[in-house]
C-alpha positions in Angstrom: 1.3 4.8 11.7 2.7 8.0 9.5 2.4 10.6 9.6 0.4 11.0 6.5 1.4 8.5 4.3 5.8 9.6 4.1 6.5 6.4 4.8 5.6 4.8 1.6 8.9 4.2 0.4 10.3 2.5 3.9 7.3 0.4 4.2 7.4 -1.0 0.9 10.9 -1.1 -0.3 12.2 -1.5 3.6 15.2 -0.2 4.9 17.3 -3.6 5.7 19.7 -5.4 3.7 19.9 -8.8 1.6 17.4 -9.6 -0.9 14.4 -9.8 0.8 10.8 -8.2 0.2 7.2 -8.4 2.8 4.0 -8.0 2.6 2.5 -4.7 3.0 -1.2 -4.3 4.1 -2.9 -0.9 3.7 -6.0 -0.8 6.1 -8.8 2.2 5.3 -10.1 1.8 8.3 -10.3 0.8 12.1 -12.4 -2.1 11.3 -10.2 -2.7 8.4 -7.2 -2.4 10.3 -8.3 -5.2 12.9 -9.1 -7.5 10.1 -5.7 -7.1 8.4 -4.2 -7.5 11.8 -5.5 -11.1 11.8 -4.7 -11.0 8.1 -0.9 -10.1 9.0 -0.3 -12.8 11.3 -2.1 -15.6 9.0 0.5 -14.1 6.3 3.4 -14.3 8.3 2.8 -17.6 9.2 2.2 -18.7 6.1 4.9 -17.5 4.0 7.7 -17.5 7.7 8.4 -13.5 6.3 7.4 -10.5 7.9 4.3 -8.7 7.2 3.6 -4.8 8.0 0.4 -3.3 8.9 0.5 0.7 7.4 -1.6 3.2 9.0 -1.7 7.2 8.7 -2.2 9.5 10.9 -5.9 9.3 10.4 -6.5 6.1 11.2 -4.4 6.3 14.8 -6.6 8.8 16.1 -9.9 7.4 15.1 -11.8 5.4 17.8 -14.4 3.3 16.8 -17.0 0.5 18.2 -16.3 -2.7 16.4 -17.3 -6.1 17.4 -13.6 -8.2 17.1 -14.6 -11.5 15.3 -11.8 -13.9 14.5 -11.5 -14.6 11.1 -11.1 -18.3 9.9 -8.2 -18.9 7.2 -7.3 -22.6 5.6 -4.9 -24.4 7.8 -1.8 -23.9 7.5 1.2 -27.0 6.7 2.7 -28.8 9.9 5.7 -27.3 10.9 8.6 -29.6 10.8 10.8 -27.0 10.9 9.3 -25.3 14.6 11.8 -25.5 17.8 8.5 -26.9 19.9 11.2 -28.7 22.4 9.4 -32.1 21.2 13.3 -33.3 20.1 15.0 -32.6 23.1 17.1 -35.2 24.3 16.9 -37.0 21.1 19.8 -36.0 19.4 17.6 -34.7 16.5 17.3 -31.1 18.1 16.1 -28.0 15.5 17.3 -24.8 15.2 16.5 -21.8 12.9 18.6 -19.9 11.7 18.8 -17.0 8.9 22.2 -18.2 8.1 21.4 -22.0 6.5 23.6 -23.7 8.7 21.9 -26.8 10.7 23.8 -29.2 13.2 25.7 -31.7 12.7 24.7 -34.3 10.7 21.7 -32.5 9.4 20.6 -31.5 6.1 21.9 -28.1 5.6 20.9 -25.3 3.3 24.0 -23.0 3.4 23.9 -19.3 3.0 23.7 -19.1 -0.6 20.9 -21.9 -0.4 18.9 -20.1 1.9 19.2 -16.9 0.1 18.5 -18.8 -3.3 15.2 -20.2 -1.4 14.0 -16.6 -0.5 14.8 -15.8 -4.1 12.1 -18.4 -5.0 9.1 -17.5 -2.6 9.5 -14.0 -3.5 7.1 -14.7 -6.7 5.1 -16.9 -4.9 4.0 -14.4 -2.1 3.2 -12.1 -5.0 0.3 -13.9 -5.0 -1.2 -12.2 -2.6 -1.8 -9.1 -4.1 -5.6 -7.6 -2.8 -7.1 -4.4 -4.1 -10.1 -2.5 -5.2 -11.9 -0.9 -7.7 -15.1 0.6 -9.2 -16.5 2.7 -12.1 -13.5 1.2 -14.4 -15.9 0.5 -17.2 -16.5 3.3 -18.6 -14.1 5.9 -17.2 -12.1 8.4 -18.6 -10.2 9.1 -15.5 -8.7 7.1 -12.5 -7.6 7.7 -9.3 -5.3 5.6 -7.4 -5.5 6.2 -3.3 -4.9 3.8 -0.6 -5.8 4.4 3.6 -7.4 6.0 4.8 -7.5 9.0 2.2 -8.8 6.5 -0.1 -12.1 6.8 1.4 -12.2 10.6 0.9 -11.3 10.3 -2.7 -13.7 7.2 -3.3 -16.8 9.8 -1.7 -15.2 12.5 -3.9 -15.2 10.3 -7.0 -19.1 9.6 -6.0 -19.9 13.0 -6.1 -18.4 13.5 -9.4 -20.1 10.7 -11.1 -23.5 12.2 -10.1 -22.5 15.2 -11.5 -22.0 13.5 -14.6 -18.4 13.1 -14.8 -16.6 9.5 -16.0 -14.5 8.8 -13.2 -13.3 5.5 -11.6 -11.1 4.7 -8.7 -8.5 2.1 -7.7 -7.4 1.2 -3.8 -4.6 -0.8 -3.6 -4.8 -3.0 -0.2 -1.6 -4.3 -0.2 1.1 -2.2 -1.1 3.4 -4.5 -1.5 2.7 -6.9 -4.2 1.5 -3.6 -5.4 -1.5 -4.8 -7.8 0.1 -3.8 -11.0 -1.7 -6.2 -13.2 -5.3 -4.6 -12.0 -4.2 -1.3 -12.7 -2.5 -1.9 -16.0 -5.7 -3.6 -17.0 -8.4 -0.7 -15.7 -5.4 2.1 -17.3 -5.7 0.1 -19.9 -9.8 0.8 -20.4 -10.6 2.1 -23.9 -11.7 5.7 -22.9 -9.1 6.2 -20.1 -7.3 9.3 -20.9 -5.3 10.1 -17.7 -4.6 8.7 -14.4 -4.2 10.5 -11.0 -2.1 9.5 -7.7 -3.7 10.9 -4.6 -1.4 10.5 -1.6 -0.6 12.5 1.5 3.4 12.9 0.5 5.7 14.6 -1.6 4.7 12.1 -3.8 6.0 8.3 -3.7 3.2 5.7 -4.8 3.4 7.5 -7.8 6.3 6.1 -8.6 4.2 2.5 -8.5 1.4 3.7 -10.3 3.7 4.8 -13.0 5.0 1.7 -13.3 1.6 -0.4 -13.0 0.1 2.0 -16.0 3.5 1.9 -18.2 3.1 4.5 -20.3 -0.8 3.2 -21.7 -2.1 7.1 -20.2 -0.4 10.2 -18.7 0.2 9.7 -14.8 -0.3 12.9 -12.7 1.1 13.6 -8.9 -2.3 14.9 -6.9 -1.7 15.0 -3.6 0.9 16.6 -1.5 2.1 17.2 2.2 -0.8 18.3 4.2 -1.0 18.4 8.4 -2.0 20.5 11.3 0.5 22.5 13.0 1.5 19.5 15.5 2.9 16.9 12.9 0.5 14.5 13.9 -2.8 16.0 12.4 -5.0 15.9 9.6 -4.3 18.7 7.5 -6.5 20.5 5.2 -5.9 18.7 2.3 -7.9 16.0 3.6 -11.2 18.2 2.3 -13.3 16.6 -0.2 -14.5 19.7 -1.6 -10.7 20.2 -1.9 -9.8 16.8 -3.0 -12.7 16.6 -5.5 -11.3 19.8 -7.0 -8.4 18.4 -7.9 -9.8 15.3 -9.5 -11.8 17.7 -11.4 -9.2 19.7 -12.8 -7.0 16.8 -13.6 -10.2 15.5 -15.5 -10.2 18.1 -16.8 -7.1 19.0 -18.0 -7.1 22.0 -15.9 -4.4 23.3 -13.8 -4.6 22.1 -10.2 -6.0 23.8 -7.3 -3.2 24.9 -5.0 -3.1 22.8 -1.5 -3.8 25.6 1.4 -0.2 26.3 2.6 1.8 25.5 0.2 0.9 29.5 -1.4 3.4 30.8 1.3 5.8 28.5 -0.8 5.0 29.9 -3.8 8.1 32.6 -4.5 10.6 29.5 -3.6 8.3 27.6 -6.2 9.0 29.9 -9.1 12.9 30.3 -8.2 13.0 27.0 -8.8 11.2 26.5 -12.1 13.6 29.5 -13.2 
């Protein structure tokens, strides 16, 4: 759980060594988050990698009722390669190791091997890629959010189409294989002029979005740092008057609304456009 979403850029591009990527699941929601729980540990298990649920600061202080159903997945290959103890005394013993090496007398991948066989289910795991999207069609503007500020800018983005404006939305769920391919097609959309990233940070899935939309619109930075005076809050950015503001101005080629505190900024701000 961030604080806000800063952690963008450890989650996704992690902070370990090797050649190595995981699975990233971005829940909107409590009842979302229990589902990609389950989701997680099917994942992991499927693919032997890690996978990381990433929450925001919203989402750890919500409480909600939910009924906890288990969620049925397709089974799952034997595992040959498990320590279960089943081999003991045999001779024929397992053991895992990240390092390829086996005992004696067993098939062995070596290091490079091993490393060479992450290479390969790297592109299969992509596979997994889940998001979500709506008013597309027509749109001349899209938004890319994901957590739990997605739902604020998805209600925003309602708003707006009722006012009339052409607006669609795009909520990546996993984060990691970022759904390029989805928003390269919706960026893609013959009336889509511009594209906006919403995110509570300095700004860091932009940098995905930019390269999901390569170059077919103009990408534009909409969110920023917001939080209460603890850290650990939901700050005033989080307002969907606020947030649909933005959108708007971005829409409509405006300049944006400034977020509340970052005015007492503002002398620094100018220095450093000097």
């Amino acid at each position: 759980m961030a604080r806000g979403q800063q952690d963008y850029f450890q989650a996704t591009r992690g902070g370990g060594h090797g050649d190595y990527r995981h699975i990233v699941l971005a829940p909107q929601d409590v009842r979302e988050g229990v589902e990609h729980v389950q989701l997680a540990f099917h994942l992991a298990d499927k693919w032997r990698n890690p996978v990381l649920v990433y929450g925001d600061y919203l989402l750890a202080h919500t409480q909600e009722a939910i009924s906890v159903e288990p969620i049925a997945y397709p089974e799952l290959p034997k595992k040959d390669w498990a320590v279960d103890g089943s081999k003991s005394g045999s001779g024929m013993s397992r053991g895992v190791t990240p390092l390829g090496v086996a005992k004696s007398g067993q098939p062995a991948m070596g290091q490079e091997g091993k490393a060479q066989y992450i290479a390969t289910k790297i592109p299969l795991m992509e596979r997994e890629v889940r998001f979500e999207h709506d008013l597309c069609d027509d749109a001349e503007t899209i938004i890319v959010a994901f957590g739990s500020p997605a739902k604020f800018v998805k209600y925003a983005i309602k708003q707006l189409r009722e006012a009339g404006h052409k607006i669609g939305y795009l909520r990546p769920i996993t984060l990691w294989p970022f759904p390029y391919a989805a928003l390269a097609d919706v960026a893609g959309g013959a009336n889509v002029k511009r594209v906006g990233s919403f995110e509570l940070s300095a700004g860091q899935l932009v940098e995905d979005v930019r390269i999901g939309v390569a170059g077919r619109a103009p990408v534009t930075f909409i969110g920023g740092v917001s939080t209460d005076h603890s850290g650990f809050g939901v700050g005033r950015i989080l307002d969907v008057e606020l947030i649909a503001d933005r959108i708007l101005a971005l829409h409509e080629d405006r300049e944006l609304p400034l977020i509340p505190g970052y005015e007492q900024h503002s002398y620094q701000i100018q220095e450093h456009q000097k």
